[in-house]
N, C-alpha and C positions, 0 to 999 in steps of 0.2 A: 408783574401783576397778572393774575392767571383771570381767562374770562370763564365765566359759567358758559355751558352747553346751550345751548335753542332749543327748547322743545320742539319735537315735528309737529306741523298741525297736521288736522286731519286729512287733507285735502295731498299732502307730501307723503302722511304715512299709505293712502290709499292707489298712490303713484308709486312708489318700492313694491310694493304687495305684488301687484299688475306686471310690474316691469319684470319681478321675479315669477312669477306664473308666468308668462311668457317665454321668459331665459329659458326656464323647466320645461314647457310643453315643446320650443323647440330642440332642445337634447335629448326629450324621448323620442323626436322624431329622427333627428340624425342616426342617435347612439342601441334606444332600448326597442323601440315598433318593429325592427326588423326581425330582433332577435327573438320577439315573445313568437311575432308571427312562424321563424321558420323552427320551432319545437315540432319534433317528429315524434311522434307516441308519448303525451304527457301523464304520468301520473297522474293518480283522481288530487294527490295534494298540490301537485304545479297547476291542474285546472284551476284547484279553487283559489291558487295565488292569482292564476290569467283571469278569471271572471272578476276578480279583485281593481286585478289593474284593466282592465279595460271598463269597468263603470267607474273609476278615479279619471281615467282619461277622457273618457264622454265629461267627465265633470267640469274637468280642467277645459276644454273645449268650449264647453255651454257660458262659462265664469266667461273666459277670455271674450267672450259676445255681448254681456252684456254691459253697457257701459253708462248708462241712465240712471239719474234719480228712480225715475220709478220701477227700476229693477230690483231694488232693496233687497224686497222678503224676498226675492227668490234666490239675489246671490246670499243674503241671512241660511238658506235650505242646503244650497249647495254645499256651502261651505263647511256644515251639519256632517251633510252628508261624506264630505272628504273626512272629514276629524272620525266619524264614525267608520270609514274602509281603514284609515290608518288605525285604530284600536282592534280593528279582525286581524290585519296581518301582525299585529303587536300579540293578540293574543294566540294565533296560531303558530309564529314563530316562537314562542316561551309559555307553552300552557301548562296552566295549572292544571291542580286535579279536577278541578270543577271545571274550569273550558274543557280540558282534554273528555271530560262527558261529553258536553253538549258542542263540542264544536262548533268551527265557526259559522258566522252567522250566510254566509254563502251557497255552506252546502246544507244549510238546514232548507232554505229556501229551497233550492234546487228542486230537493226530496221533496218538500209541499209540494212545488209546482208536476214534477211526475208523478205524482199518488193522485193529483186531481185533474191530470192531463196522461191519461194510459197511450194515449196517442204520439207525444213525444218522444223521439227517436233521440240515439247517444249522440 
């Protein structure tokens, strides 16, 4: 006689999630930190993969701290915000005609922030 499955509660699935952001943030630290850090003359497109991954790992970072109830909305934002870095690098590794115009959301930033900051240095 075969048993049905358990459903996870919420409280289990929100303990996998954690334990795996965890597992993940310590393999970039062992495996990929070193590697992004020691890039010696990057392309404008490997920058805009490292400014990628370095605001997913601030992400992953800020996630990993907050651990409260009343942290909600803001890991709700974070977690926004990671689904949204991974759709830049989804879309700049396989862009369409339309991304490949506008590019990724990265360096459009970027270009705002030097047209309204002439002061900014490379």
């Amino acid at each position: 006689m075969a048993t049905l499955p358990v459903p996870l509660t919420s409280q289990q699935m929100t303990d996998r999630f954690f334990t795996m952001l965890k597992s993940l943030e310590q393999f970039d630290e062992l495996e990929v930190r070193n590697v992004i850090g020691g890039l010696l003359s990057p392309s404008d497109r490997e920058k805009c993969f490292i400014a990628i991954y370095r605001r997913a790992t601030a992400n992953v970072l800020t996630l990993l701290n907050l651990n409260r109830p009343i942290d909600f909305q803001a890991i709700s934002m974070l977690s926004r915000a990671l689904f949204e870095l991974a759709v830049d690098i989804r879309a700049y590794r396989h862009p369409s005609a339309e991304l490949r115009k506008n590019d990724c959301l990265c360096e459009r930033r970027e270009v705002a922030l030097r047209s309204s900051n002439p002061e900014v240095q490379n």
